[in-house]
C-alpha distance (Angstrom), angle and dihedral (degrees) to the residues before:
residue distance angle dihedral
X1 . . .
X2 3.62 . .
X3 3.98 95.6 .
X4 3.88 90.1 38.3
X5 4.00 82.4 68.3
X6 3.36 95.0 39.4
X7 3.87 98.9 54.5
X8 3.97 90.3 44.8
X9 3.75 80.4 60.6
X10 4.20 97.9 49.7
X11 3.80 85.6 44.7
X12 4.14 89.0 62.3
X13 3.79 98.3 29.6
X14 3.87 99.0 51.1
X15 3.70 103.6 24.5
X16 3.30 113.5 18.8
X17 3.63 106.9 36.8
X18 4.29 92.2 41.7
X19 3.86 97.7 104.9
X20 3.85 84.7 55.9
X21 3.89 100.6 52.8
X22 4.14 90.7 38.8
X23 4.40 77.7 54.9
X24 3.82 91.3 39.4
X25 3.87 94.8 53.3
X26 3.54 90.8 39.9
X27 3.47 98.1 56.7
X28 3.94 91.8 75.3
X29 3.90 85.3 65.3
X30 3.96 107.6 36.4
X31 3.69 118.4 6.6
X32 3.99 87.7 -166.5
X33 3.49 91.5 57.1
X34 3.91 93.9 47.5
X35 3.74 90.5 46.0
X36 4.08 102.6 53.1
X37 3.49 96.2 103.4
X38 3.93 86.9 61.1
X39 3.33 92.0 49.0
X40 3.55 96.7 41.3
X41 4.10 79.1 56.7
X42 3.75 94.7 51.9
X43 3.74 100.6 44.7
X44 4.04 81.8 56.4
X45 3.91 104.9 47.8
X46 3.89 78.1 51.0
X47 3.15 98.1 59.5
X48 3.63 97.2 40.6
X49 3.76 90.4 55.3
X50 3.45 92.7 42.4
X51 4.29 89.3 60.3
X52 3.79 87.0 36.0
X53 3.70 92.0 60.9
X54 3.71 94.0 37.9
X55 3.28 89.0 57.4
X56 4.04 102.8 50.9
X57 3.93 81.5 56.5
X58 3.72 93.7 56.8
X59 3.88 92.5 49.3
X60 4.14 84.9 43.8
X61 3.65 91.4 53.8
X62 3.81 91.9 46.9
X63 3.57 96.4 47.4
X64 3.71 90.8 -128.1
X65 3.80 94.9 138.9
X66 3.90 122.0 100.4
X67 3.65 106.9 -158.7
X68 3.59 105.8 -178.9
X69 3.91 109.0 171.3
X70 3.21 108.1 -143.3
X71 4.00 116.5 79.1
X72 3.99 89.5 -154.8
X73 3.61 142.4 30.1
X74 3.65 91.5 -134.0
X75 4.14 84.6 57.8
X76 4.00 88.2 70.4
């Protein structure tokens, strides 16, 4: 059982996990380079909130939403 373990933990720390230490070491040299994947992240939740909010407005201008304020019947 002892070598199952032990190759579920080569598997992450030499294949898996590569990209990270290649970014890790190279974060003593560029810290733009070692930080792309954060920015990669950033540029996307941006422009996923961006469309998100773009799209509440188009559903506001069409008065497609139905807002009714209570969350139950039983609230009435």
């Amino acid at each position: 059982m002892k070598s199952f373990f032990e190759g579920i933990q080569w598997l992450f720390e030499q294949i898996l996990f590569a990209l990270h230490d290649v970014l890790r070491a190279e974060e003593l040299d560029n810290w733009w380079i070692a930080n792309v994947i954060s920015w990669g992240f950033v540029v996307i939740c941006s422009y996923y909130t961006w469309y998100w909010i773009k799209q509440l407005k188009l559903h506001k201008d069409n008065d497609d939403e139905y807002q009714d304020t209570t969350a139950h019947s039983f609230l009435k």
